[in-house]
C-alpha positions in Angstrom: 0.0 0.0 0.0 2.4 2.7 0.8 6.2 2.4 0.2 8.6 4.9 1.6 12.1 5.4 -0.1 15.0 7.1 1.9 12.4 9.5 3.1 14.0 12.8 5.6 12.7 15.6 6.8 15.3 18.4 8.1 14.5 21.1 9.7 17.3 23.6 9.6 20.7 21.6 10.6 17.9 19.1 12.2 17.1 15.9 10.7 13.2 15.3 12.0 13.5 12.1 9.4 16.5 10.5 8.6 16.6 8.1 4.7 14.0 6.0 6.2 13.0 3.5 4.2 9.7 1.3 5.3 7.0 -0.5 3.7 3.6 -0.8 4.4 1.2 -4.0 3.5 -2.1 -4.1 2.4 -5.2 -4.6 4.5 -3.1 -4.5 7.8 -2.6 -1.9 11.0 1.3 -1.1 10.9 2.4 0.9 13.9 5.2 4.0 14.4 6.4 3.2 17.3 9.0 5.1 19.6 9.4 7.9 22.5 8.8 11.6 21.8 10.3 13.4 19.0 11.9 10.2 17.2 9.8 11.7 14.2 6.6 9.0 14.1 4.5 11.7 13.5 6.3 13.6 10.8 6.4 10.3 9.2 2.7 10.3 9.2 2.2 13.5 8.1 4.5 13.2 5.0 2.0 10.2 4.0 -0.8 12.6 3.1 1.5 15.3 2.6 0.7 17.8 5.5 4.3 17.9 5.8 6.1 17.7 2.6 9.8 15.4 2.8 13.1 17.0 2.0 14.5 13.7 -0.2 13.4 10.8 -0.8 10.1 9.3 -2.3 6.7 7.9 -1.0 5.1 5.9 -3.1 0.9 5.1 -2.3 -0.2 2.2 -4.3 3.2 2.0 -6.5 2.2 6.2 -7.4 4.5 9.0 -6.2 2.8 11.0 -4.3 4.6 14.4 -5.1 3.0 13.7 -8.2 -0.6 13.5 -6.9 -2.8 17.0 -6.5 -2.2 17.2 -2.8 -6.0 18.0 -1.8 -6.8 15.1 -3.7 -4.4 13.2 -1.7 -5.8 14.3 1.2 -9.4 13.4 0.3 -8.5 10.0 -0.3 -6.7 9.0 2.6 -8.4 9.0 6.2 -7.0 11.2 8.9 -7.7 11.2 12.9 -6.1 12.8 15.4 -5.4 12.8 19.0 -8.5 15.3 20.0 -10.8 14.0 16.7 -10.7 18.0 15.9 -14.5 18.4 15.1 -16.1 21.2 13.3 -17.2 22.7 17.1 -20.8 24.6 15.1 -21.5 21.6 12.7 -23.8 18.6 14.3 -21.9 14.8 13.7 -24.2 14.2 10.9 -22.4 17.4 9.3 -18.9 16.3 10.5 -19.1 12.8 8.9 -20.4 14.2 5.6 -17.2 16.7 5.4 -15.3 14.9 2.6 -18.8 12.9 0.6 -19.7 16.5 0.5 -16.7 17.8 -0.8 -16.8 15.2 -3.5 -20.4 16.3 -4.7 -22.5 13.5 -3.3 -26.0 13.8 -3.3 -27.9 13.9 0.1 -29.3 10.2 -0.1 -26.1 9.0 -0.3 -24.6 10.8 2.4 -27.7 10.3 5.0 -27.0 6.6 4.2 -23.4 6.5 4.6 -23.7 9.1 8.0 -26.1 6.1 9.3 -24.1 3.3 8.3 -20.6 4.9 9.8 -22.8 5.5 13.0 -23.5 2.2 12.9 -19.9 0.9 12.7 -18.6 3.0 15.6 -21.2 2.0 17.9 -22.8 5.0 18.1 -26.9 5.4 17.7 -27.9 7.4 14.7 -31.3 8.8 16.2 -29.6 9.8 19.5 -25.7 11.3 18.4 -26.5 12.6 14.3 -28.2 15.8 15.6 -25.5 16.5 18.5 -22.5 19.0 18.6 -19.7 18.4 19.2 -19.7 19.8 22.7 -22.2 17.4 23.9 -19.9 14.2 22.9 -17.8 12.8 25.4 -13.7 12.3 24.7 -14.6 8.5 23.4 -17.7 9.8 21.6 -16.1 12.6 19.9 -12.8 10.3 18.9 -15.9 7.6 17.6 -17.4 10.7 15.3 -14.0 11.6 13.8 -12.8 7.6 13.1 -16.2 7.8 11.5 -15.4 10.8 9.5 -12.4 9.7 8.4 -14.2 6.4 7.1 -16.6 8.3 5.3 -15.6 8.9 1.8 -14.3 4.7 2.6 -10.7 5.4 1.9 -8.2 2.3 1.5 -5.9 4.2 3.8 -6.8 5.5 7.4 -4.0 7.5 9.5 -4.0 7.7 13.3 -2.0 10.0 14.8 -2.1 9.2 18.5 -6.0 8.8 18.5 -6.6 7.7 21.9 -3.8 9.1 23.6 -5.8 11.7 25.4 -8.5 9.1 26.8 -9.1 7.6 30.4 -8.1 3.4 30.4 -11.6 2.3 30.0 -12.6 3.9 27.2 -8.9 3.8 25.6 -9.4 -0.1 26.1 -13.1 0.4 24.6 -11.8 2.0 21.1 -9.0 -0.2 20.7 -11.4 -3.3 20.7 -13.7 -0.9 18.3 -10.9 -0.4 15.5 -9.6 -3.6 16.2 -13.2 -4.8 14.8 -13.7 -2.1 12.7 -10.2 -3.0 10.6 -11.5 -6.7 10.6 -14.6 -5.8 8.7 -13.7 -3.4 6.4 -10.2 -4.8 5.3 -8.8 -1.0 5.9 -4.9 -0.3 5.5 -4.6 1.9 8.7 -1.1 3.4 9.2 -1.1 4.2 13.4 1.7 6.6 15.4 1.7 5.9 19.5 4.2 5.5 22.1 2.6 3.0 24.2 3.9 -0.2 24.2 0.8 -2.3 25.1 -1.4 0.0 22.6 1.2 -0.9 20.0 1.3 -4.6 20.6 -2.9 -5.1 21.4 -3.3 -3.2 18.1 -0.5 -3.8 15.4 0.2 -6.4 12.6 3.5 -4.8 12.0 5.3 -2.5 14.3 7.8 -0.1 13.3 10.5 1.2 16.3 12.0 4.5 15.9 14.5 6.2 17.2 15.9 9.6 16.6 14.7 9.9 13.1 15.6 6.3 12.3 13.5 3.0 11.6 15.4 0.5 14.0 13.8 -2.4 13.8 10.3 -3.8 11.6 7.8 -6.9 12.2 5.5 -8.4 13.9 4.7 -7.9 17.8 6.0 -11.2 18.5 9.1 -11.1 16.4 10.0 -7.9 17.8 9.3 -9.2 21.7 10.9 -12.4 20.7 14.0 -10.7 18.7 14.3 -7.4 19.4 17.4 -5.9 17.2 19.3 -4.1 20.0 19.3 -3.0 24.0 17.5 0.2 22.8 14.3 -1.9 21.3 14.8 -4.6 24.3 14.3 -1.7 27.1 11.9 0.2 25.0 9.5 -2.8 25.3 10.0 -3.4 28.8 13.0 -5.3 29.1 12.0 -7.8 32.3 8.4 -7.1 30.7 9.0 -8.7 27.6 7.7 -12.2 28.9 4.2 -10.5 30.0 3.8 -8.7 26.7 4.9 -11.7 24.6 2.2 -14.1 26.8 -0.4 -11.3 25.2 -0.2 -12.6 21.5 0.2 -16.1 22.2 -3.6 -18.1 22.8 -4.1 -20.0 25.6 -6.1 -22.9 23.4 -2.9 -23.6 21.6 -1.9 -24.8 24.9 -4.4 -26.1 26.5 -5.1 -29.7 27.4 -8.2 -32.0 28.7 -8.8 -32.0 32.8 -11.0 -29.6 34.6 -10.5 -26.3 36.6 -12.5 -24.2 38.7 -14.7 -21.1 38.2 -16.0 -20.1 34.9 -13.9 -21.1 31.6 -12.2 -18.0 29.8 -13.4 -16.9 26.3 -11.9 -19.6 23.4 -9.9 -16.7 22.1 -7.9 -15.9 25.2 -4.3 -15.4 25.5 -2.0 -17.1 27.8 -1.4 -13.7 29.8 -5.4 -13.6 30.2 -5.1 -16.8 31.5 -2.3 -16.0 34.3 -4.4 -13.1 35.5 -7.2 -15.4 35.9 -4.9 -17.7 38.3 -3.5 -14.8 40.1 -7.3 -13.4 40.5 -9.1 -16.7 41.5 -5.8 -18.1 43.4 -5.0 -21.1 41.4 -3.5 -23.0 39.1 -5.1 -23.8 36.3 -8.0 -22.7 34.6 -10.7 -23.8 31.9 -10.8 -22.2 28.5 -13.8 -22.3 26.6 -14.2 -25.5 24.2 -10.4 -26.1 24.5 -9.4 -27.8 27.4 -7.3 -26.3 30.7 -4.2 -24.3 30.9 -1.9 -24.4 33.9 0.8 -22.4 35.1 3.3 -24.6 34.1 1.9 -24.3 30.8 2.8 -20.0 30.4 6.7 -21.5 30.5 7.2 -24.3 28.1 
């Protein structure tokens, strides 16, 4: 979906960006990951070209993009931020149909496509399409502008810190949502955090950076399992790296026949879901549902 050659950014004697070279698949959520200022977001920007790259080339769908009409650009690809930035005097209904409206689609179109986006982010038409802005809570408002970037159904969807500004609850709430919402509509979303767990709960493909630099590229568990250096081993938590790798591995994979007490977990539980469950009902072991029974002894072969 989106290739990026030797791509920098400088600013002044600064290099924001530094020849990074990364590509992005198809139909998959790809993370920048890596602490403040090690240019994830200048990355993103440079995708849809709010921030236009000093060298290099970025390529979206094999095209160059320098070569694409930048508000074009912009229209096609999806774009949410950390604090959704809504249109404050424009109800949600008005803030979904931004870009369908912009592309001259006619109202029966757009009422359909407001509902059905509505739908997808779990939010009632009849109760939120009449609201401002200013009545939404944080996870509402952040609900409206994933919806809003969806609207015109882009292949791409960018995320710059989106739920960064959000209590745990509903943090934990949204990522599920997208997690779901990427699942049923096959959407290449390119996401920029700093949090680890986010990073791992959320991403096909994780990319570390560090001072302008890609460090190290693949999967959660290939990076937990392999990381490339001390700076990508303590960046995920160094003594932390077992917890976060029991996360992506399911317990039913290890599971076996016998019996535990208290009610079995959900089939599609992971090993670390299963160890809080131990700690939490003081056991052992526990049941997971239609699979069998994991024990502790079982989180360590």
């Amino acid at each position: 979906m989106i290739e990026l050659d030797a791509v920098s950014k400088r600013h002044g004697a600064a290099l924001a960006v530094d020849a990074l070279s990364l590509t992005v698949p198809a139909g998959a959520i790809t993370v920048l990951l890596g602490p403040s200022g090690c240019g994830k977001s200048t990355t993103l920007r440079m995708i849809n070209r709010l921030i236009a790259p000093s060298s290099g080339t970025i390529r979206l769908e094999g095209r160059d993009t320098a070569q694409i009409d930048p508000i074009a650009l912009r229209r096609s690809i999806g774009y949410v931020i950390q604090d959704a930035g809504l249109f404050p005097h424009w109800s949600v209904a008005k803030n979904i149909a931004a870009v369908p409206t912009l592309l001259g689609w006619d109202k029966t179109r757009i009422d359909s496509r407001v509902a059905e986006l509505l739908r997808l982010v779990d939010l009632d038409a009849d109760q939120f399409a009449g609201k401002r802005p200013n009545l939404l809570s944080g996870g509402q408002a952040q609900r409206v502008g994933v919806a809003r970037a969806l609207a015109a159904d882009p292949k791409l969807l960018l995320m710059d810190e989106p739920f960064g500004a959000l209590d745990p609850i509903t943090r934990r709430d949204l990522q599920a949502a997208l997690r779901r919402i990427q699942r049923e509509t096959g959407k290449t979303i390119v996401l920029v955090t700093h949090d680890i767990e986010e990073a791992v709960l959320l991403g096909n493909h994780i990319a570390v950076l560090r001072a302008g630099r890609l460090v190290q590229h693949g999967t959660p568990l290939e990076l937990l399992e392999h990381p490339a250096d001390a700076f990508v081993r303590d960046f995920f938590g160094g003594a932390a790296l077992g917890l976060r790798r029991l996360s992506l591995l399911p317990a039913a994979a290890r599971a076996r026949p016998g019996e535990a007490p208290g009610e079995p977990l959900r089939p599609d539980a992971s090993l670390r879901d299963a160890l809080e469950a131990m700690l939490a009902r003081g056991c052992d072991r526990v049941a997971i549902g239609g699979a069998g029974v994991v024990a502790i002894s079982d989180l360590l072969s």
